[in-house]
VEXLO-176684 format. One line per 4 residues: their letters; for each residue x negated, y negated, z negated of C-alpha. Coordinates in nm, 3 decimals. Each point is the difference from the previous one (the first is absolute). Layout:
BEGIN
a> X,Y,Z | ...
This chain:
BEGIN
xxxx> 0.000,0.000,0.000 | -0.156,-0.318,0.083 | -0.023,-0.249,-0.246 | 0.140,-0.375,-0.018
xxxx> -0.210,-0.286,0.077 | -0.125,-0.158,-0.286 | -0.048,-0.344,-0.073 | -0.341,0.066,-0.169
xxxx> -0.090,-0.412,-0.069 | 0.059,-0.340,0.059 | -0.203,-0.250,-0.050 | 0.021,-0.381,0.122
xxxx> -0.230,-0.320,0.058 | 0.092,-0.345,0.098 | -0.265,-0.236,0.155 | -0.185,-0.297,-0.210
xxxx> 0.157,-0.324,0.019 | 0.297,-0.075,-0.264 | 0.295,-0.242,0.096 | 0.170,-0.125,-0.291
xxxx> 0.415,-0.073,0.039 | -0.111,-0.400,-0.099 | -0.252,-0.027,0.215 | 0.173,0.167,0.291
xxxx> 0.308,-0.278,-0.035 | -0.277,-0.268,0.005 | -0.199,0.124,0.321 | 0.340,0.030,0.190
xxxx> 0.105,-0.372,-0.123 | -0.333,-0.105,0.160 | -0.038,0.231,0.259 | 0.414,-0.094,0.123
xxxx> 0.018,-0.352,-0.095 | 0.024,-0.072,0.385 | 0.343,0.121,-0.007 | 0.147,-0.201,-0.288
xxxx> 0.349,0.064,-0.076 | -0.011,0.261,0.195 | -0.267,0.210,-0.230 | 0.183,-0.168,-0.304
xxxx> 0.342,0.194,0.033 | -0.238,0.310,0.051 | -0.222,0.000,-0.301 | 0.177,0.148,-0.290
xxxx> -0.024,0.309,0.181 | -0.343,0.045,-0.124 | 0.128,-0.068,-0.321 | 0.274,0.273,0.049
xxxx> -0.203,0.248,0.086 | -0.079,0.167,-0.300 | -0.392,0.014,0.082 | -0.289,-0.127,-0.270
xxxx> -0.244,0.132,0.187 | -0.130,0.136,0.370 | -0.363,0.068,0.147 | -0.117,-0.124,0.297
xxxx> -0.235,0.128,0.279 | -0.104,-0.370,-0.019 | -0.094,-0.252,-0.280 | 0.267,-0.251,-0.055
xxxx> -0.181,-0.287,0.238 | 0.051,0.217,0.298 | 0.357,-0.070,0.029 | -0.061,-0.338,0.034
xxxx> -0.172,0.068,0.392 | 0.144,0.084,0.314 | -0.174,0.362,0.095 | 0.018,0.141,0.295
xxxx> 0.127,0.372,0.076 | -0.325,0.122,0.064 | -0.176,-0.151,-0.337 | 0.349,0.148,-0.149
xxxx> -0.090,0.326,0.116 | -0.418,-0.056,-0.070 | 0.163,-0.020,-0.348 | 0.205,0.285,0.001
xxxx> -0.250,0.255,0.111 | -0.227,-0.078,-0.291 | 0.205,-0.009,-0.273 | 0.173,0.305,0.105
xxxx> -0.261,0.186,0.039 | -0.100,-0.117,-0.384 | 0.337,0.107,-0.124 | -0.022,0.286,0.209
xxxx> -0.330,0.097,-0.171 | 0.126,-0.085,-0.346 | 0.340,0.160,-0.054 | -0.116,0.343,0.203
xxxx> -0.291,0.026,-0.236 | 0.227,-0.071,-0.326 | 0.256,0.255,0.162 | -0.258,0.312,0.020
xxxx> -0.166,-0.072,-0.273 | 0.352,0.044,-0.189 | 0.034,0.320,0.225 | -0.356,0.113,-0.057
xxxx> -0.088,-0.012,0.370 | -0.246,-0.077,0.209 | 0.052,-0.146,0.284 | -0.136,0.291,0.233
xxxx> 0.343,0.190,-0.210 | 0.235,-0.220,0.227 | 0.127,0.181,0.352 | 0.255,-0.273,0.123
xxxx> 0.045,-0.410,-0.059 | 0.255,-0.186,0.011 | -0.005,-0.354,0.060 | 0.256,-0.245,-0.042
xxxx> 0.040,-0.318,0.111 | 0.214,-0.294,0.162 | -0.193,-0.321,-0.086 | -0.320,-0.004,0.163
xxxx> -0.107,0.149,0.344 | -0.316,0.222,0.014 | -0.207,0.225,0.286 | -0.128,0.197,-0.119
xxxx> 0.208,0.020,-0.260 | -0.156,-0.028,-0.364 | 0.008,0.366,-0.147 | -0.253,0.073,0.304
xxxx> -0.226,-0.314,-0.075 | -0.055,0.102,-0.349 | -0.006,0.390,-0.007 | -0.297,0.109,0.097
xxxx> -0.178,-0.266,-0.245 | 0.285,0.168,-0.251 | -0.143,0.352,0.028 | 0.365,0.134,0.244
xxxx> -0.085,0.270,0.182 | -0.019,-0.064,0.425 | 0.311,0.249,0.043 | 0.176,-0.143,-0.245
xxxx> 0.395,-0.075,0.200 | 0.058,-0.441,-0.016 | 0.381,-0.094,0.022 | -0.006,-0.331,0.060
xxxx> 0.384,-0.193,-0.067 | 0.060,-0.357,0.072 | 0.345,-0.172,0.046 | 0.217,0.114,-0.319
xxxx> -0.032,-0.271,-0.234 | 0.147,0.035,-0.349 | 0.109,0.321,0.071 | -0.353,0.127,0.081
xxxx> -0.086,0.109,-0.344 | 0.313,0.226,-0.023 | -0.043,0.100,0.355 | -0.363,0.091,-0.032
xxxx> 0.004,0.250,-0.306 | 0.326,0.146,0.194 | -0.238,0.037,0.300 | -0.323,0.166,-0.259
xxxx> 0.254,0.201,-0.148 | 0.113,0.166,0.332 | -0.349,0.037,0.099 | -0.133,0.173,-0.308
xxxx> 0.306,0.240,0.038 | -0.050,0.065,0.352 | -0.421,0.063,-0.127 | 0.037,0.235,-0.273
xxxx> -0.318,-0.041,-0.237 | -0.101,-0.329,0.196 | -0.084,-0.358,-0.160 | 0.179,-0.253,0.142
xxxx> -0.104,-0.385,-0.131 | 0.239,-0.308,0.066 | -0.091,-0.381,-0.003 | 0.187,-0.268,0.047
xxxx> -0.131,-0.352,0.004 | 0.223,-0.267,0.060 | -0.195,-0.371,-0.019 | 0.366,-0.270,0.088
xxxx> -0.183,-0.254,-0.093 | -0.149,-0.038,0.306 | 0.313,-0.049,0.216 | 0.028,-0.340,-0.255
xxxx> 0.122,-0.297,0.252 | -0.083,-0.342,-0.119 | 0.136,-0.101,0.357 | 0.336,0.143,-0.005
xxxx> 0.288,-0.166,-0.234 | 0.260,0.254,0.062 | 0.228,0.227,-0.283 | -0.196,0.316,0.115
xxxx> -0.358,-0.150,-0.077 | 0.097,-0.179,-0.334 | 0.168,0.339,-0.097 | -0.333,0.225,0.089
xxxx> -0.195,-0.323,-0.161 | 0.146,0.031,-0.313 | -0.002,0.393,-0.036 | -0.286,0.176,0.197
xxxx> -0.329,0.117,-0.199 | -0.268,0.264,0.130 | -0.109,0.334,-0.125 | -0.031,0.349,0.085
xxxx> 0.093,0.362,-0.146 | -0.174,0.348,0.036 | 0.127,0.296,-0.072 | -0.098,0.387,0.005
xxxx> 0.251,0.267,0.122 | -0.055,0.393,-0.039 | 0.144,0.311,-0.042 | -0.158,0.103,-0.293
xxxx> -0.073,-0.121,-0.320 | 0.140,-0.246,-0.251 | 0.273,-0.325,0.087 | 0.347,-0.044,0.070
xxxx> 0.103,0.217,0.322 | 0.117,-0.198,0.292 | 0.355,0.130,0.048 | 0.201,-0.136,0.322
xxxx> -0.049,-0.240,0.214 | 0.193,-0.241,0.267 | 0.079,-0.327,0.181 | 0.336,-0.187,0.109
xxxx> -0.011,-0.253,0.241 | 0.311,-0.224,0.077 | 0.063,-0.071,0.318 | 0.037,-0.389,0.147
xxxx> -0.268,-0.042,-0.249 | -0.337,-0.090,0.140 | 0.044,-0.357,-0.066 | 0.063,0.013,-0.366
xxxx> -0.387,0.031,-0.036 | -0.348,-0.011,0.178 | -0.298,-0.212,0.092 | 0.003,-0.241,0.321
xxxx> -0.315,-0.073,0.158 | -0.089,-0.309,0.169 | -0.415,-0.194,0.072 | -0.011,-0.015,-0.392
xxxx> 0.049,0.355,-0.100 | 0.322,0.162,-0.201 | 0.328,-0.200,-0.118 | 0.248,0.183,-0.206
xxxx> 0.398,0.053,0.099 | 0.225,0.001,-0.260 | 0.274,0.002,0.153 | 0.305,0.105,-0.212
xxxx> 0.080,0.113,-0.374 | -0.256,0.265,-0.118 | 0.118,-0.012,-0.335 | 0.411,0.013,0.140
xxxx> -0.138,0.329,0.241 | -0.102,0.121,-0.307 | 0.287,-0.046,-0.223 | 0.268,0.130,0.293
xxxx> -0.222,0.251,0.195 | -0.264,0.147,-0.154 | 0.178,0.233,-0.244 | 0.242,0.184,0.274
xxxx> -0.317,0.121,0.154 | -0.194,0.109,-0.272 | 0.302,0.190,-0.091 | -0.024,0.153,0.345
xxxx> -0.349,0.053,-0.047 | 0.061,0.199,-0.311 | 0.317,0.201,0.128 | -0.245,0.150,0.270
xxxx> -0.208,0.150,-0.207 | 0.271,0.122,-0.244 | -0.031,-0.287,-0.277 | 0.205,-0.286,-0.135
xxxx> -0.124,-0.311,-0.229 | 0.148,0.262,-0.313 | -0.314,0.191,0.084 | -0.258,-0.326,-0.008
xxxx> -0.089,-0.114,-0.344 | -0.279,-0.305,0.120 | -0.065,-0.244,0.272 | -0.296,-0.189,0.148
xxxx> 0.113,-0.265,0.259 | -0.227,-0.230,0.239 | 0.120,-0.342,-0.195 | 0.034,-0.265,0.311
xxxx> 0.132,-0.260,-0.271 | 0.188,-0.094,-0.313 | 0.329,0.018,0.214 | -0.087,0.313,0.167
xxxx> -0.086,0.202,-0.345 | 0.327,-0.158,-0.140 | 0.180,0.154,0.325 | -0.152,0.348,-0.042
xxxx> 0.096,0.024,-0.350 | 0.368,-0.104,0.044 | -0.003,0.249,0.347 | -0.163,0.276,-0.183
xxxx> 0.205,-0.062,-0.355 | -0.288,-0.040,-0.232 | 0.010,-0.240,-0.271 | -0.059,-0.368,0.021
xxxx> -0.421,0.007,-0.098 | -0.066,0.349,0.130 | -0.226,-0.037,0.277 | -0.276,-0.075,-0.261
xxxx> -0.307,0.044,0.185 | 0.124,-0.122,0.347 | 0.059,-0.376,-0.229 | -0.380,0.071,-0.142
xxxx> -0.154,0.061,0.338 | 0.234,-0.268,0.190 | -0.140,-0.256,-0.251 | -0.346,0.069,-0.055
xxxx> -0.111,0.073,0.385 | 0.286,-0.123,0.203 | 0.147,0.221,0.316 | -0.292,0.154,0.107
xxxx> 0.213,0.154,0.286 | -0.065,0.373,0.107 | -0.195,0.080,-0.355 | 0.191,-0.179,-0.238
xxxx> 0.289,0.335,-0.056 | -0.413,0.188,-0.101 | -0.124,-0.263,-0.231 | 0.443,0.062,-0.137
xxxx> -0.066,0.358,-0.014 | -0.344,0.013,-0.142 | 0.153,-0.206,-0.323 | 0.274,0.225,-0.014
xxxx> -0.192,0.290,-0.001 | -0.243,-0.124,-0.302 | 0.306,0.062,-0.226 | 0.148,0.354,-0.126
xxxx> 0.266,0.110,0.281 | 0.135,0.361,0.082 | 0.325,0.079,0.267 | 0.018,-0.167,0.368
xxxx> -0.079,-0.386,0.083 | 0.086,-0.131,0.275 | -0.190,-0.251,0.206 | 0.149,-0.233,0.239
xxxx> -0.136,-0.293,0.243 | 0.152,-0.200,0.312 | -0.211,-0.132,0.280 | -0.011,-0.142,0.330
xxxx> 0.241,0.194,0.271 | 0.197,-0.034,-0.223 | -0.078,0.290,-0.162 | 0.036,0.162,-0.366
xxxx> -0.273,0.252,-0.121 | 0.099,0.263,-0.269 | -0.160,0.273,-0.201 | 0.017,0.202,-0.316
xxx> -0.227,0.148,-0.225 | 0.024,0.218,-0.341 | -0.211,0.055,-0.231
């Protein structure tokens, strides 16, 4: 009988620059005073956010300058390749593994554009064997977390006795628009934050096992969320209510979700959402019928690193997980497509 993947560890790593919620509303005063009354109506939604903190690929006087898209992307590559470096070498050493252990990688990311992409700039330096199998995922945005250990689960099952490593770097901060004075751009202003997740999946050992997995994508939906591209680089689309797709239609397909596998939320006893926002966590309690306060560490991460996009549902999970737990949690995230990303664990 083969055994369920495992998710053996978790570890995270977020790069060095600190933004603090006051200085953030005073560089965006500055940085948008060109707009006047225009910026004015917008600014209390940095106040509403429910963020003290964020880190930046980039110390606080960048934001101030006009880059261009490929400087953006000069900037990605190294940091990401730094996170990279760090959170893979806090995940094995929490798996005790080397490096040479690991048979597949997958990498996840929707913020920065890289080829070769950065697993393969770093692993031979890392000590990855040449055979080792890259999967490479760009385009899934705050679902990418979710969607990634759904995609290292399926592969260590389909790889019986096979190591299977995922990271997923997200740095939003570089998408940051000083030009732009549009309801999208203050939005992704006043939220985004960078950092990056690792994680270990086997099929043996110690961890929670990685139950089921699946996705739900509405359609008539690929303009709720995305990136547009233009000389300067990306510009996020928000285009309608998140947090009212959330409250109305989230919870019919998880319940779908569930039902195909022969479960119902009587059989989950803990949750672990991607936290977009203080009105998004308020809509996935009142969806999902938890109490007012529940979503604990999705407030905690949401305010002390901001939405790191794709691996902000890891840094959820990896909280969660450093308190005493037993039955099945389930894990839920919504992305660009617009598509929701679910799984389940027990422990």
């Amino acid at each position: 009988m083969i055994s369920a993947p495992r998710l053996t560890s978790l570890a995270t790593a977020v790069p060095p620059h600190v933004l603090e919620r006051e200085q953030v509303v005073k560089q965006a005063a500055q940085i948008f005073a060109r707009f006047g009354d225009e910026f004015a109506r917008m600014l209390p939604v940095f106040a509403n956010t429910g963020i003290e903190r964020r880190y930046s690929a980039c110390p606080a006087d960048w934001f101030h300058s006009q880059s261009s898209w490929p400087e953006r992307m000069a900037i990605f590559v190294d940091v990401a390749e730094a996170l990279f470096r760090e959170a893979t070498t806090k995940a094995l050493h929490e798996a005790n593994l080397k490096a040479d252990h690991v048979d597949a990688i997958v990498s996840v990311s929707s913020t920065g554009i890289a080829t070769p992409t950065i697993e393969s700039r770093v692993m031979h330096a890392m000590g990855f064997r040449d055979d080792v199998m890259r999967v490479p995922v760009f385009g899934l945005g705050c679902a990418g977390g979710l969607t990634g250990l759904s995609l290292a689960t399926r592969l260590s099952r389909a790889m019986p006795g096979k190591t299977v490593l995922l990271v997923v770097i997200e740095l939003c901060t570089l998408a940051f628009r000083p030009d732009e004075m549009s309801k999208s751009n203050i939005i992704a202003s006043a939220l985004f934050g960078d950092g990056a997740a690792a994680a270990v999946i086997r099929d043996q050992g110690p961890g929670p096992a990685l139950e089921h997995q699946g996705e739900h994508t509405w359609p008539n939906t690929t303009d709720i969320m995305g990136w547009r591209i233009d000389d300067v680089g990306f510009g996020a689309i928000f285009a309608r209510s998140i947090p009212e797709l959330a409250l109305n239609d989230l919870r019919p397909a998880a319940d779908a979700f569930l039902s195909r596998h022969g479960k119902s939320f009587t059989d989950v006893s803990h949750y672990s959402f991607h936290p977009g926002g203080t009105k998004v966590i308020q809509a996935l309690e009142t969806a999902f019928e938890l109490p007012e306060g529940h979503l604990e560490s999705e407030r905690a991460i949401l305010a002390g690193h901001g939405n790191m996009s794709a691996p902000t549902v890891l840094f959820v999970l990896q909280r969660d997980l450093q308190q005493s737990w037993s039955g099945r949690r389930f894990l839920g995230s919504l992305g660009p497509g617009f598509t929701a990303s679910f799984l389940t664990m027990t422990q």
